[in-house]
C-alpha positions as CSV (number, residue, x, y, z in Angstrom):
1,X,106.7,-46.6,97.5
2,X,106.2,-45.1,93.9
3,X,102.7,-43.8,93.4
4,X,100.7,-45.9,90.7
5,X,99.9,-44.3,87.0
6,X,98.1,-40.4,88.0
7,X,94.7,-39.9,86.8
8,X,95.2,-37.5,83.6
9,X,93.0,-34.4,84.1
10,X,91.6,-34.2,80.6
11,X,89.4,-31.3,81.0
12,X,90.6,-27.4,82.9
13,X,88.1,-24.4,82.6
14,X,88.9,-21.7,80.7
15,X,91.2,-19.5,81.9
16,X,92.9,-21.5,84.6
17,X,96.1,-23.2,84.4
18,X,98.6,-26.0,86.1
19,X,100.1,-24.4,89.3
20,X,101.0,-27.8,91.3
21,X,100.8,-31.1,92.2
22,X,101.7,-32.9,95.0
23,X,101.9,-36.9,96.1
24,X,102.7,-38.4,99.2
25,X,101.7,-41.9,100.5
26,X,99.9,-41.4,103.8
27,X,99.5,-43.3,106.6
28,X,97.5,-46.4,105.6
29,X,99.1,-47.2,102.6
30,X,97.1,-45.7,100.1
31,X,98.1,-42.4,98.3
32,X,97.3,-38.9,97.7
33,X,97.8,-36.7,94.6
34,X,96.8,-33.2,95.4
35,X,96.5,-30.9,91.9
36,X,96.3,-27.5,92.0
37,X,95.1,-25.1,89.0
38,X,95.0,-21.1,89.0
39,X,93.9,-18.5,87.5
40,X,94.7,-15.8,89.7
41,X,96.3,-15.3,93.3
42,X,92.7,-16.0,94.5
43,X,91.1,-17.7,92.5
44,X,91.8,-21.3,92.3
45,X,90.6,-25.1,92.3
46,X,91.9,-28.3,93.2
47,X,91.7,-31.9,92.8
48,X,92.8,-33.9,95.7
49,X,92.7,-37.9,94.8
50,X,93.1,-40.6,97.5
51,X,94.3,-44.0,95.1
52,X,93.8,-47.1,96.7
53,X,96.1,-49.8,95.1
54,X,94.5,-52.9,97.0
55,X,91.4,-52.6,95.3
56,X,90.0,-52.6,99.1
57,X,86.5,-50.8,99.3
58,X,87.3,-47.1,100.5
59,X,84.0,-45.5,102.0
60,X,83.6,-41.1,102.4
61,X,81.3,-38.7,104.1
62,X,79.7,-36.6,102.2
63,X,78.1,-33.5,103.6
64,X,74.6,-32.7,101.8
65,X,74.5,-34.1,98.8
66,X,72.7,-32.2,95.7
67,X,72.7,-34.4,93.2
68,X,74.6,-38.1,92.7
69,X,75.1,-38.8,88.7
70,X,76.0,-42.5,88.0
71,X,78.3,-42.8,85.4
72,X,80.0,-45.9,84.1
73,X,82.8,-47.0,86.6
74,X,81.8,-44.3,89.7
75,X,79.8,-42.1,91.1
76,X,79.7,-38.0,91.3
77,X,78.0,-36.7,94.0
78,X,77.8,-32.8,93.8
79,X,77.6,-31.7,97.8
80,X,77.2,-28.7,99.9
81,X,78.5,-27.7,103.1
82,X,75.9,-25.2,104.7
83,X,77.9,-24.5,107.4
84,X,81.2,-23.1,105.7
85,X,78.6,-22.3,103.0
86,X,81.1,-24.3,100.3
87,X,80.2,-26.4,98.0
88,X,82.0,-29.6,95.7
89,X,81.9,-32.6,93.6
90,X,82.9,-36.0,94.9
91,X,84.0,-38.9,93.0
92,X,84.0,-42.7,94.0
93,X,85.7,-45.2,91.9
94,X,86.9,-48.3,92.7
95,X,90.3,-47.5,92.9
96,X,90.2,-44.0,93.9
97,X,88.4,-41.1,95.8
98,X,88.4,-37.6,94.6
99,X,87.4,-34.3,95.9
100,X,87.0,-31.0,93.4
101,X,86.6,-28.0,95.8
102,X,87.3,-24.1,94.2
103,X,86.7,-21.3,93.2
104,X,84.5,-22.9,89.6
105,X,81.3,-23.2,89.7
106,X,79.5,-26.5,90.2
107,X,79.2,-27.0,86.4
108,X,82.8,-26.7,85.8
109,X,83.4,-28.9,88.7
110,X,81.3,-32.0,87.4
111,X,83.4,-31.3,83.5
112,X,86.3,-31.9,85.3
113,X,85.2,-34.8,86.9
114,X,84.2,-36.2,84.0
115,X,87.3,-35.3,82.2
116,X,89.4,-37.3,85.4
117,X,90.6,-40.4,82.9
């Protein structure tokens, strides 16, 4: 199966640049995009987007959430795992789910997410 059109990633932090990306069609169906951006051997962030092509409601947990920001067609929830002490931005759309884990800060992570077109 041929992956539908990519998200374009219309906004990167200073400093940071492509490095990879990576698409596979997993077990259900749906696919995966996985984008990876650097700035250094170890420091880096990545967008990993689950598309879902039948339009079929997809559903994710979501550790501790922070703050949820409504925007037009999805939702940004900015979450924190206390546990691995980590922390990221979520996105649910109708016809994808993305995750923005890193080494940016939470700011950075929510431009990006609002830059995902």
């Amino acid at each position: 199966n041929i992956i539908p059109q990519l998200l374009d990633v219309g906004y990167i932090p200073n400093e940071y640049s492509f490095d990879t990306l990576k698409a596979s069609t997993t077990y259900d169906g749906t696919y995966n995009a996985i984008y990876k951006f650097a700035k250094n051997d170890n420091e880096y962030f990545s967008i990993n987007i689950y598309y879902n092509p039948d339009d079929t409601h997809m559903t994710m947990s979501i550790d501790e959430v922070i703050e949820k920001i409504e925007m037009e067609e999805r939702s940004v929830y900015v979450w924190e795992d206390a546990v691995e002490e980590i922390y990221g931005v979520t996105i649910i759309a109708d016809e994808y789910t993305a995750d923005i884990l890193g080494s940016i800060d939470e700011e950075e992570m929510i431009r990006v997410a609002n830059g995902l077109k």
